[in-house]
Structure formats: C-alpha cells, structure tokens
ZAMILO-254278 format. One record per residue (C-alpha): y negated, x, z negated; residue in three letters. Coordinates in nm, 4 decimals, decimal comma. Layout:
// residues N
<r north="Y" east="X" up="Z" resn="ALA"/>
...
//
This chain:
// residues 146
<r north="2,4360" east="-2,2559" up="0,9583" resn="UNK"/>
<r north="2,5259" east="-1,9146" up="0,9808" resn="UNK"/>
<r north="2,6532" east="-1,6732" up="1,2518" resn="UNK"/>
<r north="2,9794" east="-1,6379" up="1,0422" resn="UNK"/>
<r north="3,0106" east="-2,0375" up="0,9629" resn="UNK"/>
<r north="2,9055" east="-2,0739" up="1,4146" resn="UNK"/>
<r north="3,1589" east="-1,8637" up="1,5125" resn="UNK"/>
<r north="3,4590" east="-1,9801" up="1,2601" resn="UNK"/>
<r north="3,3707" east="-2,2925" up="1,3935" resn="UNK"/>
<r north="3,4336" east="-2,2016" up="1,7772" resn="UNK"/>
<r north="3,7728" east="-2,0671" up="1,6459" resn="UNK"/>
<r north="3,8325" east="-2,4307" up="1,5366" resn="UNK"/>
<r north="3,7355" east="-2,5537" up="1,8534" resn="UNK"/>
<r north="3,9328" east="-2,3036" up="2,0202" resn="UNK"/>
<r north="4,2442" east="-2,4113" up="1,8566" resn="UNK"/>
<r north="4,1343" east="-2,7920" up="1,8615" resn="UNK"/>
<r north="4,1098" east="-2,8029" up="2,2014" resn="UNK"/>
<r north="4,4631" east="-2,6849" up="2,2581" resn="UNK"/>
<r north="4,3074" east="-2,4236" up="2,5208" resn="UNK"/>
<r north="4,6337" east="-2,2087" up="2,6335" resn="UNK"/>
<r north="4,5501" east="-1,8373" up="2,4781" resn="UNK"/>
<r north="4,8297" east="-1,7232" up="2,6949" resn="UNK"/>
<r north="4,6352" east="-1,7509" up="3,0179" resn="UNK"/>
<r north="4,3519" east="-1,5714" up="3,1136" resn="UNK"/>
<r north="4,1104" east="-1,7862" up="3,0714" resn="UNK"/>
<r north="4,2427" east="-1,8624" up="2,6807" resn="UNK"/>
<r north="4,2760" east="-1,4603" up="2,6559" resn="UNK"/>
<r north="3,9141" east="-1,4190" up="2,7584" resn="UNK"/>
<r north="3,7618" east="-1,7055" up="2,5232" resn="UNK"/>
<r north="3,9583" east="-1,6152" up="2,2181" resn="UNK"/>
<r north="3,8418" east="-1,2152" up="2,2756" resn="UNK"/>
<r north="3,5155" east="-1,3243" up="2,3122" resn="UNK"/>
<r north="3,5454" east="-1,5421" up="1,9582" resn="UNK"/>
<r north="3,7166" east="-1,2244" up="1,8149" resn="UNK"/>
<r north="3,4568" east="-0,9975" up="1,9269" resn="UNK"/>
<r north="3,1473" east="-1,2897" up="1,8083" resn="UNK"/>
<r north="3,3225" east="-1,2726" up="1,4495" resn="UNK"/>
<r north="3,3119" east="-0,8693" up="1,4390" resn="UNK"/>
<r north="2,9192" east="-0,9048" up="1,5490" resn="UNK"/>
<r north="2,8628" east="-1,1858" up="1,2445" resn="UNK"/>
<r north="3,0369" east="-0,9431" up="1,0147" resn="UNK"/>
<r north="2,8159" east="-0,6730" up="1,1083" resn="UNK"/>
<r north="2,5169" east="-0,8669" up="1,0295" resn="UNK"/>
<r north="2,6152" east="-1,0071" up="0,7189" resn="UNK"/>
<r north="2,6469" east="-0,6337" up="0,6454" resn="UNK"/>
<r north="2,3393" east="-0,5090" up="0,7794" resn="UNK"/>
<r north="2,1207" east="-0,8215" up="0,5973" resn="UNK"/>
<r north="2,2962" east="-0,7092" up="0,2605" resn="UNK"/>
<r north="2,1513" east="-0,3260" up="0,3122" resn="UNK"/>
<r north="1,8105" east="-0,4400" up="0,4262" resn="UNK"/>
<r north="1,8380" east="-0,6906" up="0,1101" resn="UNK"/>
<r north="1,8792" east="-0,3547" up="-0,0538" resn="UNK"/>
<r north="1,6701" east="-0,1569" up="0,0610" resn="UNK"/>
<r north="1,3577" east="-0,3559" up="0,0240" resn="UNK"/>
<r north="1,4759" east="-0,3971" up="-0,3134" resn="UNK"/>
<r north="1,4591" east="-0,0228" up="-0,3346" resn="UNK"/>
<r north="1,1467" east="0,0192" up="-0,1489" resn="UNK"/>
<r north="0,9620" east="-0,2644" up="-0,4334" resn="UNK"/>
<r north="1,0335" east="-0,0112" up="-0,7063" resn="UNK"/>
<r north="0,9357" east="0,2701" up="-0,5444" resn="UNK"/>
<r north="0,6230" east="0,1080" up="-0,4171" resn="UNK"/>
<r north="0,5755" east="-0,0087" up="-0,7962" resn="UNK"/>
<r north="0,6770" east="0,3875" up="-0,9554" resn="UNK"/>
<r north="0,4549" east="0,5299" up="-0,6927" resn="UNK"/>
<r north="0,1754" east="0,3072" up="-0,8092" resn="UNK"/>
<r north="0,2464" east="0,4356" up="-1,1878" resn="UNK"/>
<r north="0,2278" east="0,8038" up="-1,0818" resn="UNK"/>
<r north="-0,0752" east="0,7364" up="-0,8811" resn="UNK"/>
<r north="-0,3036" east="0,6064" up="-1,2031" resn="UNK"/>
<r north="-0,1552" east="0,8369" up="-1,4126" resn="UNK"/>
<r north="-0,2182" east="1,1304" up="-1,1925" resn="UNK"/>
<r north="-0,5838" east="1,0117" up="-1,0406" resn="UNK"/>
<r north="-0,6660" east="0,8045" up="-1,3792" resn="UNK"/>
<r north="-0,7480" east="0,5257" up="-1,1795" resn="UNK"/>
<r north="-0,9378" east="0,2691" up="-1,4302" resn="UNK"/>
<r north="-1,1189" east="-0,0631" up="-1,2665" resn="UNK"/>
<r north="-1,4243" east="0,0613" up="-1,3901" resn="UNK"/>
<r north="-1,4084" east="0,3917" up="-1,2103" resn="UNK"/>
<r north="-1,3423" east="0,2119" up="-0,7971" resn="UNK"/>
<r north="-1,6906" east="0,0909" up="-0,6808" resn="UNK"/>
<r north="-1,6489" east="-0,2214" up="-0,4903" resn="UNK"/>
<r north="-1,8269" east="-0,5238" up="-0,3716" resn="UNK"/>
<r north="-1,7981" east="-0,6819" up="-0,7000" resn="UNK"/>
<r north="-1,9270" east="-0,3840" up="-0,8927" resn="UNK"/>
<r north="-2,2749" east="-0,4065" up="-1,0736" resn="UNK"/>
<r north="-2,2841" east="-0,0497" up="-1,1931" resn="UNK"/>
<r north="-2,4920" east="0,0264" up="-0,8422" resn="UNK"/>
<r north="-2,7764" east="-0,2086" up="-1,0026" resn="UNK"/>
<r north="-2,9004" east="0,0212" up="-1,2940" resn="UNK"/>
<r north="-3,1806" east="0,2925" up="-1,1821" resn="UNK"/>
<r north="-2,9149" east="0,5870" up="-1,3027" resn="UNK"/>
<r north="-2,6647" east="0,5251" up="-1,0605" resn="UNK"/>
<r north="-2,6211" east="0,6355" up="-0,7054" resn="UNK"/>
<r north="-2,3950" east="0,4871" up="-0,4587" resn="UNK"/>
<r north="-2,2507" east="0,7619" up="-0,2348" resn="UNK"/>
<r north="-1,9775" east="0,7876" up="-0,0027" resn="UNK"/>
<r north="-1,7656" east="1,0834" up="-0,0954" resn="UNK"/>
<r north="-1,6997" east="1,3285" up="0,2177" resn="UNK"/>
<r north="-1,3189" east="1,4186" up="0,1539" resn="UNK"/>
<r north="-1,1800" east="1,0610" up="0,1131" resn="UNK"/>
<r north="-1,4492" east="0,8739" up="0,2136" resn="UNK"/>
<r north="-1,4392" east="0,6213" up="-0,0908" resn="UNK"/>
<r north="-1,7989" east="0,4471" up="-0,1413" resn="UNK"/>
<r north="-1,8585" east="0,5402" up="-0,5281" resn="UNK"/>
<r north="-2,0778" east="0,5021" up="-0,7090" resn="UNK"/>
<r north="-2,2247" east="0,8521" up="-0,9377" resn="UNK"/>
<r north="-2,4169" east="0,8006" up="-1,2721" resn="UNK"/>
<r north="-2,6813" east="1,0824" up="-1,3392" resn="UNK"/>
<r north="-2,5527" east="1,1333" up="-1,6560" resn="UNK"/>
<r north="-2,2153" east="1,2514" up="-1,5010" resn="UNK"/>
<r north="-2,4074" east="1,5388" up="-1,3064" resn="UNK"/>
<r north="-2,3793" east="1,8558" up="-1,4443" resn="UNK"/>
<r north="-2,6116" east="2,1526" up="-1,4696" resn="UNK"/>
<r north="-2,5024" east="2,2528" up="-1,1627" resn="UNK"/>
<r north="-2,5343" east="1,9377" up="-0,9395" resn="UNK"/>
<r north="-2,1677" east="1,9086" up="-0,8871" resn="UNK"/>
<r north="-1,9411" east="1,5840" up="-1,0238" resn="UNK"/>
<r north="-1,5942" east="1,5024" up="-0,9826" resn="UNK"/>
<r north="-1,4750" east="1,1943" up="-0,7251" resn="UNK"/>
<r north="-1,3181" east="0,9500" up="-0,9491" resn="UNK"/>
<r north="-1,1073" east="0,8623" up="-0,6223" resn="UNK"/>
<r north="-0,9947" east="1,2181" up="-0,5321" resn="UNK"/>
<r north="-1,0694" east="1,4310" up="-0,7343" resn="UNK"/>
<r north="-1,2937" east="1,6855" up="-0,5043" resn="UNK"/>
<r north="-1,6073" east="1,8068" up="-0,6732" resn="UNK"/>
<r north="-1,9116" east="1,6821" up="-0,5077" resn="UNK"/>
<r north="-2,2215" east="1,9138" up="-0,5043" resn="UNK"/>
<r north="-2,6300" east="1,7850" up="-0,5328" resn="UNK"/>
<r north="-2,9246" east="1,8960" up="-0,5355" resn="UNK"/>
<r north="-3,1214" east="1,7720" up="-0,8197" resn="UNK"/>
<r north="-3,4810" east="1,8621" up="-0,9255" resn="UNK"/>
<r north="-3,4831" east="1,7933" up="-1,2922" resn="UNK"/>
<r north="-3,8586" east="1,7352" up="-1,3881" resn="UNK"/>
<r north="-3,9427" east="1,8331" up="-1,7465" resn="UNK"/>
<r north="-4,1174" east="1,5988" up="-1,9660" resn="UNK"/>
<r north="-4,3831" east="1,8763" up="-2,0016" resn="UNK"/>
<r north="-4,4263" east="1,8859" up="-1,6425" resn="UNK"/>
<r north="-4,4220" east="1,5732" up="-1,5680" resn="UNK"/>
<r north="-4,7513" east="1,4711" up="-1,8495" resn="UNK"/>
<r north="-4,9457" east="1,7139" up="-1,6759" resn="UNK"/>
<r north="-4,8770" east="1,5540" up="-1,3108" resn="UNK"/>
<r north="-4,9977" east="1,2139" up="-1,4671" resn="UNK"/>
<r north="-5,2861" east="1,3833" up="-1,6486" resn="UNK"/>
<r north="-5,3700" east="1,5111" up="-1,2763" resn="UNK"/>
<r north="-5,3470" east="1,2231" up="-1,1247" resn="UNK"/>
<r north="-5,6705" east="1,0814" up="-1,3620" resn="UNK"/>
//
C-alpha cells in the first residue's frame, strides 16, 4: 500500500468514524490528514524525478562508455587482466604503467627505436631502456664462450 492509498484511507476513517471536525480535536486530526496527503504528494513527485533521473544517468553512463572506447580505443585485447595469456610468450612484459597505474602488459615489438611505447590505457608514452644485441655481436659472445 502506498503513502497516498494510507493516508486516503485515514480520511475514510476520519469521516467513518463520525469524529466532529468542528472541535478541536476533529480540527487537529483532519489538519494532520490534510497535511499527511500534501507529504504523499510530494513523494509521489519526488519518486517520479528520481525514476527520471536514473533513467537519465543509464544513458549517460552508457554515451560516456561510447566516447570512452572511441577516444582511448579500448579493445579486449589491449586491457591485461587475470585472464590474459599474452604475459606467457617470452616477448611480452608485464608492467605497471606510472600515470594510471594500469598493470599492462608491453610486447617488444611495440617498442620503438627510442625505448618509448604508448599505454594502451592512457595514453602516456612510457620510456625503456633497451640494449638491442646485434646478431653479429651476439655469435661472437657464443664463439667466446667456447
């Protein structure tokens, strides 16, 4: 039952009862119906704009969400999670970036000359220090090592 169908029915008791509204004790219970009724209008209002606005607040959540892959190209196969597997394979590196603090996970291949790669997550441009060995170089370290 709701506050509007509780206090229509105290209005019928009111006038069931046959309780004198002249007198002050009539005066004071039917005021205090009245003012119960304005209260259960109120919320019937007030449910009907939070009804609203959550309604409101869904597609915004949902837009937001759009705009948010679209602008940081978020793919499934660019988050590293628990599930992942791309952490397995010898080229990858599992680091945790330092601006948004997303565990990711970095394929050598994706390093530039430089060192530096782009956070799939953020966006910031991640700097390493990589000694690449040349194939030349590294014959003549196992040819040392005989």
């Amino acid at each position: 039952m709701s506050v509007s169908e509780k206090v229509a029915y105290l209005k019928g008791l009111l006038e069931g009862l046959d309780i004198d509204t002249d007198k002050k004790e009539g005066k004071l219970l039917a005021a205090i119906i009245d003012t119960l009724g304005e209260v259960a209008d109120e919320l019937d209002d007030l449910g009907a704009d939070v009804d609203e606005l959550n309604d409101y607040i869904e597609e915004v959540d949902e837009d937001l969400g759009d705009v948010e892959e679209f602008v940081y190209n978020l793919d499934d196969d660019d988050c590293c999670d628990d599930d992942c597997d791309c952490c397995d394979d010898d080229d990858c590196i599992e680091v945790t970036c330092p601006a948004c603090g997303e565990d990711i996970c970095i394929d050598f291949d994706d390093i530039d000359e430089d060192g530096q790669v782009e956070c799939p997550c953020c966006g910031e441009t991640l700097e390493f220090d990589i000694e690449v060995e040349d194939d030349d170089e590294a014959e003549d370290d196992d040819a040392d090592e005989e």
